[in-house]
LUMBA-851379 format. One record per residue (C-alpha): x, y, z. Coordinates in nm, 3 decimals, padded with zeros to 5 digits. Each point is the difference from the previous one (the first is absolute). Last residue first. Layout:
// residues N
        c1        c2        c3
         X         Y         Z
...
***
This chain:
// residues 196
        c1        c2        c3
   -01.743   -00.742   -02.971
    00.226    00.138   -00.290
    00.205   -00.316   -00.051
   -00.256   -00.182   -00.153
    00.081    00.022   -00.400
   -00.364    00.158    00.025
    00.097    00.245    00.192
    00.340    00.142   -00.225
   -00.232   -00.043   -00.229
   -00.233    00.222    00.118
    00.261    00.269    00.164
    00.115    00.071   -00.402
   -00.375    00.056   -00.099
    00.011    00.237    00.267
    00.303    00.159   -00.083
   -00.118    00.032   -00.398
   -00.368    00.111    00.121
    00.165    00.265    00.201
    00.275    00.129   -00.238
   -00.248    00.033   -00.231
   -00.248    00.206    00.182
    00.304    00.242    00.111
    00.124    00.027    00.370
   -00.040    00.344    00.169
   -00.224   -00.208    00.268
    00.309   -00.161    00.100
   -00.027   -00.390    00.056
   -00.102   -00.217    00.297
   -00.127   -00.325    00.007
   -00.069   -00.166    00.330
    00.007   -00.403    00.072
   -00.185   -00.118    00.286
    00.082   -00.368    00.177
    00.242    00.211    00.222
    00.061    00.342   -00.106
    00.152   -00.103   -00.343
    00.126    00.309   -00.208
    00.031    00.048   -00.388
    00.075    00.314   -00.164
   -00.131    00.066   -00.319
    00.163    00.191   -00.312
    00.266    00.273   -00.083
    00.325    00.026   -00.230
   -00.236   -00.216   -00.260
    00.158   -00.149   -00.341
   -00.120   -00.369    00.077
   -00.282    00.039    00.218
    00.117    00.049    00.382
   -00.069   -00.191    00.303
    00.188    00.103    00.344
    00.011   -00.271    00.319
   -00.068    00.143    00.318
    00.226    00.284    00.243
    00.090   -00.307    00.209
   -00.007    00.086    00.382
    00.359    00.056    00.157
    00.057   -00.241    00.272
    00.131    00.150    00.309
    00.307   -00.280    00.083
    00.001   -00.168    00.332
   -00.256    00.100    00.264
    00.204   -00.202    00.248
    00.312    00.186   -00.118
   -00.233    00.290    00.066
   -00.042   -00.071    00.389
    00.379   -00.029    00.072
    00.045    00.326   -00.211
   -00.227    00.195    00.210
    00.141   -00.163    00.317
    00.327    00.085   -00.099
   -00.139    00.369   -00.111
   -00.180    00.045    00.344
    00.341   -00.123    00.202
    00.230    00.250   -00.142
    00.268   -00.142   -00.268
    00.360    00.121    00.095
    00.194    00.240   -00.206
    00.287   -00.088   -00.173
    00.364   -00.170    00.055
    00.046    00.119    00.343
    00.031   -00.340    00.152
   -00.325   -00.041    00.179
   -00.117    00.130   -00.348
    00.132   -00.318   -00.180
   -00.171   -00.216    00.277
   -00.289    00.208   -00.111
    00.004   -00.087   -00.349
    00.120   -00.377    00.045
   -00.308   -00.039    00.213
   -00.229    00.191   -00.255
    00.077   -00.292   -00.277
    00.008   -00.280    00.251
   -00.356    00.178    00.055
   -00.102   -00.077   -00.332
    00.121   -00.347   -00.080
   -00.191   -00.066    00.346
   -00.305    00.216   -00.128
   -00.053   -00.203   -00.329
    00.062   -00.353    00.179
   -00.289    00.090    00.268
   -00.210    00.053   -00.296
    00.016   -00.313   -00.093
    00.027   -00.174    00.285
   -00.325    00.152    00.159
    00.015    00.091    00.369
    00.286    00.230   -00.051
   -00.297    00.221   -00.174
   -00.237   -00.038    00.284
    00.316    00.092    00.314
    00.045    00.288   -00.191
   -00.235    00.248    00.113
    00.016   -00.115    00.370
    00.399   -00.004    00.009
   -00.046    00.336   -00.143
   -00.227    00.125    00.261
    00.252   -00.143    00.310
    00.245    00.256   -00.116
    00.362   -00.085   -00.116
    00.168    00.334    00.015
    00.193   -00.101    00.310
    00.129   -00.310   -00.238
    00.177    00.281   -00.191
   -00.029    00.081   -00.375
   -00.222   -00.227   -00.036
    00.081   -00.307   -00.285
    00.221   -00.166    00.261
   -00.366   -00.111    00.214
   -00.120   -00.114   -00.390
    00.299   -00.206   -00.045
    00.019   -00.116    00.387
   -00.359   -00.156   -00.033
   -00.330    00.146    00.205
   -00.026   -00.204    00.312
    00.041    00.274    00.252
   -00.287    00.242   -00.174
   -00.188   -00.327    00.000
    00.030   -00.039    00.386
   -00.053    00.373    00.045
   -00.371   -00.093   -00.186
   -00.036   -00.258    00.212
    00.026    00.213    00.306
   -00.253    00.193   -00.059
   -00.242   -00.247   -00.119
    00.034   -00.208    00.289
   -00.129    00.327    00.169
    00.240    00.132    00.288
    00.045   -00.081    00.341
    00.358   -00.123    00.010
   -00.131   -00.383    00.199
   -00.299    00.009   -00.214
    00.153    00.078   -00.344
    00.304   -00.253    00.094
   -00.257   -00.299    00.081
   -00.172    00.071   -00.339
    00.339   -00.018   -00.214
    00.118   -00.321    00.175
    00.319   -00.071   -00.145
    00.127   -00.180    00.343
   -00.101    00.366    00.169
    00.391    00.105    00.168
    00.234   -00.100   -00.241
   -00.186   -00.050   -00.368
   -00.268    00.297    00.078
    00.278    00.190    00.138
    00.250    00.023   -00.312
   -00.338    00.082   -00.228
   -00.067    00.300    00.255
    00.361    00.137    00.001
    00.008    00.001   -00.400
   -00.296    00.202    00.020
    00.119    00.268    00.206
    00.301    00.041   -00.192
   -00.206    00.027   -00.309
   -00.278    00.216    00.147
    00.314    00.222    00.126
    00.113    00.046    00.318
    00.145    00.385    00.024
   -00.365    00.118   -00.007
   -00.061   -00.172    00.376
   -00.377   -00.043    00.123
    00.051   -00.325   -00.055
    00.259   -00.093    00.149
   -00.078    00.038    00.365
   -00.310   -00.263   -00.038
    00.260   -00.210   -00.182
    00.271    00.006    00.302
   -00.240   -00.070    00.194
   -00.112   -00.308   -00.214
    00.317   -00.103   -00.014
    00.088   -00.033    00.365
   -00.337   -00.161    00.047
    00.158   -00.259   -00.244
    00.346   -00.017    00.120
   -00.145   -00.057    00.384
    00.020    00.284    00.222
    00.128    00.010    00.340
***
């Protein structure tokens, strides 16, 4: 006669070698058995399974990721325990957790849509790609600099700060006068103070 818990770990050893189970399944069965059968005890439930502690908390944060982000995959058998493992340092920060949450509610509509034949369902690499760029928010676009001209110029000096350095650029093509007046323009535009 088994007891629930050696009946579980059995059934865990046979598991494993299973493709049908995914990590996500798998996962969700460990965190349900830590509470029932180890009193929350992650260490005690490493020993007693015979895996790293390591291991298995990593399927434990695969089964704690929130239901938006778990509805933002296609299927929860596409859920692997890599992603959990990738995201589990962007949920940790509020901010950015907010960014992917509005974004996987997004994706979670998408593929519920596509469960229903209305469009083609999201594969897991481009959720998790997505996922991971909310995070990254916005690519910000660098500045092309700040353009002085003398009065009747088309052409003159470009102006761009690399940190506490300032770099003038202008065409080589451009006249003798239409230097001096540019430059003479940037001066007072520095001495005013909002140059530097």
């Amino acid at each position: 006669d088994l007891t629930d818990e050696e009946a579980f770990r059995l059934a865990d050893v046979e598991n494993r070698d299973r493709e049908d189970i995914s990590d996500f399944e798998r996962a969700r069965d460990y965190a349900a058995a830590l509470e029932q059968y180890y009193g929350g005890r992650q260490k005690g439930m490493a020993e007693r399974l015979e895996v790293s502690e390591g291991w298995l908390s990593r399927y434990l944060t695969l089964a704690r990721l929130p239901e938006v982000v778990v509805a933002a995959y296609p299927s929860i058998r596409d859920i692997k325990e890599l992603h959990a493992r990738i995201l589990k340092p962007l949920l940790a920060d509020p901010k950015l957790a907010t960014s992917i949450f509005s974004v996987a509610a997004e994706l979670a509509e998408m593929q519920a849509a596509a469960r229903n034949g209305r469009g083609a369902a999201i594969d897991a690499a481009q959720v998790l790609a997505k996922l991971k760029a909310a995070a990254a928010g916005p690519k910000r676009v660098k500045p092309a600099g700040q353009v002085f001209k003398g009065p009747a110029e088309t052409a003159g000096i470009t102006l761009k700060k690399h940190g506490a350095k300032l770099t003038l650029e202008f065409s080589a093509k451009l006249s003798e006068a239409a230097l001096r007046s540019a430059f003479e323009e940037f001066m007072a535009h520095r001495k005013e103070g909002t140059a530097g």
